[in-house]
C-alpha angles and dihedrals in degrees: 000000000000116000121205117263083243095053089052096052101051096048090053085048090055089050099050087037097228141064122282122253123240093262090050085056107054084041085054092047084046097047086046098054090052092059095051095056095044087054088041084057094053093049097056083043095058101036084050089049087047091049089061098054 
């Protein structure tokens, strides 16, 4: 399941227990925009593999 790059960040500013700085941030976006192409990647994987049924 995919959560929404809002939703990310407040959850890891409720774990550090304070907001992010500015660099956190950008790593965070950075970080968030890794995990939507790998799942990206498994769902055109699977809807090739699907394809080929």
């Amino acid at each position: 399941m995919l959560i929404g790059f809002w939703q990310m960040c407040e959850e890891v500013n409720e774990q550090l227990g304070r907001k992010l700085s500015k660099e956190e941030f950008k790593f965070l976006k950075w970080m968030y925009a890794c995990y939507l192409h790998e799942n990206q990647e498994k769902i055109m994987k699977n809807v090739q593999n699907h394809n080929h049924l």
